[in-house]
C-alpha positions in Angstrom: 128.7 62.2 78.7 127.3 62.8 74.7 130.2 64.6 74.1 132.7 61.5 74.4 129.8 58.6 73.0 130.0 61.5 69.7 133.5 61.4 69.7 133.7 57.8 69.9 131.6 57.6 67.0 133.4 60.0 64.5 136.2 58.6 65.6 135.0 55.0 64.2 133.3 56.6 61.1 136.6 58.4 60.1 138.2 55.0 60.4 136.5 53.2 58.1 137.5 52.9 54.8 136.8 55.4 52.4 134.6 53.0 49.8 132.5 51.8 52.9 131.5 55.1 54.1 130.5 56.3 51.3 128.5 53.2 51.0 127.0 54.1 54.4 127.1 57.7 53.3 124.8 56.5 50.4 122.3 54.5 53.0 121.7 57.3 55.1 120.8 59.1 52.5 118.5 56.7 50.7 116.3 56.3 54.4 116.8 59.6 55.3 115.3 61.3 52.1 112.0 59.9 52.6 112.1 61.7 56.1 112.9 64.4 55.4 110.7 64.5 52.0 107.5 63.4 54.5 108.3 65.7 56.9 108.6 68.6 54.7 105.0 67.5 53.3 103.5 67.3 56.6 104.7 70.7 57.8 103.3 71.8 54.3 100.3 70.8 54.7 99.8 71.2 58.5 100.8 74.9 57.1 98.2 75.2 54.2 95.7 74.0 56.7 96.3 76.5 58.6 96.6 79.7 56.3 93.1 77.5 55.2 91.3 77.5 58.5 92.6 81.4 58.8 91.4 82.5 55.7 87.9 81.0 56.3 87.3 82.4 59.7 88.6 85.6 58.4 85.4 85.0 55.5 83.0 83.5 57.9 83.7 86.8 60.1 82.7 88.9 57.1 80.1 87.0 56.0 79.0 87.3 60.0 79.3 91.2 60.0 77.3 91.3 56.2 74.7 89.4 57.3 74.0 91.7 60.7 74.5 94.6 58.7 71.5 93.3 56.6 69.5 92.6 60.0 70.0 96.4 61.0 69.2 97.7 57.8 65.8 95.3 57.5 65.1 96.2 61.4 65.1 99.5 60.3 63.2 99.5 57.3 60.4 97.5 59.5 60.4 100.4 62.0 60.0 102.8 58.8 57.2 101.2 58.1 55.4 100.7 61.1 55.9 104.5 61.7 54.5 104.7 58.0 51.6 102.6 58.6 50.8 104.1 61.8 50.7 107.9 60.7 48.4 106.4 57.8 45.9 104.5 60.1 45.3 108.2 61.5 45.5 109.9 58.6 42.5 107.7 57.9 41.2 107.9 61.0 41.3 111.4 60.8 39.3 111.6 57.3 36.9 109.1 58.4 36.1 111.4 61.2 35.9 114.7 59.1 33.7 112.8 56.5 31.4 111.9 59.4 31.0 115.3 60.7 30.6 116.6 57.8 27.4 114.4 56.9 26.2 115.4 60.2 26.2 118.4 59.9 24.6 118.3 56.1 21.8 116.3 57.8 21.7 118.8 60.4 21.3 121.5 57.9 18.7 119.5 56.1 16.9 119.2 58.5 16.5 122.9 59.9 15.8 123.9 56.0 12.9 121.1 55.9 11.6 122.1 59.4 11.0 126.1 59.2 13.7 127.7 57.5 12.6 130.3 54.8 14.1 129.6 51.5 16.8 132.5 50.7 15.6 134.2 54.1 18.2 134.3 57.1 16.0 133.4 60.1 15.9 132.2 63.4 15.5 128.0 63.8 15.3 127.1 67.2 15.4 128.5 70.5 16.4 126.5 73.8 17.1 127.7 77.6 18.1 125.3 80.3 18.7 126.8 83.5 21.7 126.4 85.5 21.1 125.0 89.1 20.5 126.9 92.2 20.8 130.5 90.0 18.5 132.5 88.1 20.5 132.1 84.8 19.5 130.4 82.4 22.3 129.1 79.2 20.1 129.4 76.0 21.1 128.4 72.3 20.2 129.8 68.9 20.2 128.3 65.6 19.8 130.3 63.1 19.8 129.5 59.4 20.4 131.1 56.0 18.9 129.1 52.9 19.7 131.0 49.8 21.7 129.1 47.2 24.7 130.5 46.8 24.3 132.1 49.7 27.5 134.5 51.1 29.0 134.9 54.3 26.4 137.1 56.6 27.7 139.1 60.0 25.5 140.9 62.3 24.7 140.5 66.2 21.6 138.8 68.1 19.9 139.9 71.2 17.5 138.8 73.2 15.0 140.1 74.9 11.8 138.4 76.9 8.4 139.4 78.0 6.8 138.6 81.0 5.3 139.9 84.8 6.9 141.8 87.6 5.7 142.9 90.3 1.9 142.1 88.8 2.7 144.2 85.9 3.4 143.2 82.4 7.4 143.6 81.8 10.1 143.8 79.4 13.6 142.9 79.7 15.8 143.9 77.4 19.4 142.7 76.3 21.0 145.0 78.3 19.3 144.2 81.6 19.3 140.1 81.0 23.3 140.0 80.0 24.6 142.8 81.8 25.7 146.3 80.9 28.6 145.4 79.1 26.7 143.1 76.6 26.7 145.6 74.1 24.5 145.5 71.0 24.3 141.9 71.3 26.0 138.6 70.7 27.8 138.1 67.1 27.1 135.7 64.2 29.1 135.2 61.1 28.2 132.5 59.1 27.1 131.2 55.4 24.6 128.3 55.7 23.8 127.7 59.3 25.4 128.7 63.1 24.3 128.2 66.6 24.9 131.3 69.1 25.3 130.3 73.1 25.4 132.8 75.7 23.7 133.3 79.5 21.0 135.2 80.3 20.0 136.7 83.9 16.3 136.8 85.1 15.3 138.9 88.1 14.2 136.6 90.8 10.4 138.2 91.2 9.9 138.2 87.3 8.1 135.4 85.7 8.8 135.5 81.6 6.5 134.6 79.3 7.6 135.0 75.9 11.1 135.3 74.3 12.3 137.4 71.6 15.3 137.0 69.7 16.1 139.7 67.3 19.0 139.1 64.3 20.4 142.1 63.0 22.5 141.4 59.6 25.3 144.2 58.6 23.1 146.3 55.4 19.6 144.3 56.0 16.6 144.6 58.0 16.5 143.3 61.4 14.6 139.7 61.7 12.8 138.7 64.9 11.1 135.7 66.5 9.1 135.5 69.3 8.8 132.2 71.3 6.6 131.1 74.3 8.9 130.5 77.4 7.2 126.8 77.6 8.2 126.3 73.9 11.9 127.2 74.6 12.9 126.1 77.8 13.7 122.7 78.9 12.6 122.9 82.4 8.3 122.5 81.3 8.0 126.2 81.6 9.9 127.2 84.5 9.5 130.3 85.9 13.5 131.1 86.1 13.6 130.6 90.2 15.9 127.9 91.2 
């Protein structure tokens, strides 16, 4: 039904008279201008602002990937330095601890070199025994010192050896026969200022010591001994070694 109402009308325009249609010609194009002039700049602009809104997403989405780049990199370095910080809170730790010890054991050695140490002489400091429960072996320590400034490294072996009664007769028991057969010579030291030497001693259950005797023997000197009284030594009052 368009098809004949458009016919119709070109049919009518091409009817008219030359002058007038130009004249209409001329008024369509003076309203129709505008149109398509505003039209055009609306479609412009509805264009720019959208290239606009495009290119700052696409900047907002860089901007977005920057700044959690940054985040990583600052996680990171905080993880560094917590790692960092940690290892030098032990390193500390560590030094504080060595520093400690090592003031311990210079009041240690002060100590022993005020109490009975010999100047320059290597000798022996203390002597203790405690006996281990429901045995007759006894665990004994010995401290031995050597005093001489400048003092060098010194090796040799101790052995003990302690006096006492068997069988109603005065008795000797040698390192052999208190630490077994395979004891050897003795028990080793190698040290410069001071050392404690631990080892375990055997008594017979009918002998009843007395004294004990602790014999040093350095490599190229003469042998140094002590002798102790069993009550001085052991930590049991003077117990006889019987459980």
């Amino acid at each position: 039904m368009r098809l004949p109402e458009f016919n119709r009308w070109s049919a009518r325009w091409r009817a008219l008279p030359p002058r007038r249609r130009a004249v209409f010609a001329a008024l369509i194009g003076v309203f129709a201008a505008p149109l398509l002039f505003g039209g055009g700049f609306l479609l412009g602009r509805a264009s720019m602002s959208s290239r606009s809104a495009a290119a700052r997403a696409a900047d907002l989405a860089l901007r977005n990937e920057d700044l959690q780049n940054q985040l990583a990199i600052l996680q990171r370095d905080r993880q560094v330095s917590l790692i960092a910080d940690r290892l030098l809170q032990k390193d500390l730790a560590d030094r504080d601890e060595k520093i400690r010890s090592l003031r311990a054991e210079q009041a240690f050695y002060s100590k022993l070199v005020g109490a009975a140490a010999q100047p320059g002489a290597l000798s022996v400091n203390n002597v203790t025994l405690t006996p281990v429960p429901k045995t007759h072996a006894w665990n004994f320590t010995v401290t031995l010192t050597h005093s001489a400034e400048g003092a060098k490294e010194i090796q040799g072996s101790l052995s003990v050896a302690i006096d006492g009664v068997r069988a109603d007769k005065l008795a000797t028991l040698d390192w052999p026969a208190l630490a077994g057969a395979n004891a050897g010579g003795g028990l080793p030291f190698d040290f410069k200022y001071f050392q404690q030497v631990q080892g375990t001693l055997m008594l017979p259950a009918d002998f009843t010591p007395n004294r004990v005797r602790v014999t040093l023997q350095p490599q190229g000197a003469a042998a140094v001994t002590r002798t102790l009284a069993w009550s001085e030594v052991t930590q049991s009052g003077g117990a006889s070694g019987a459980p």
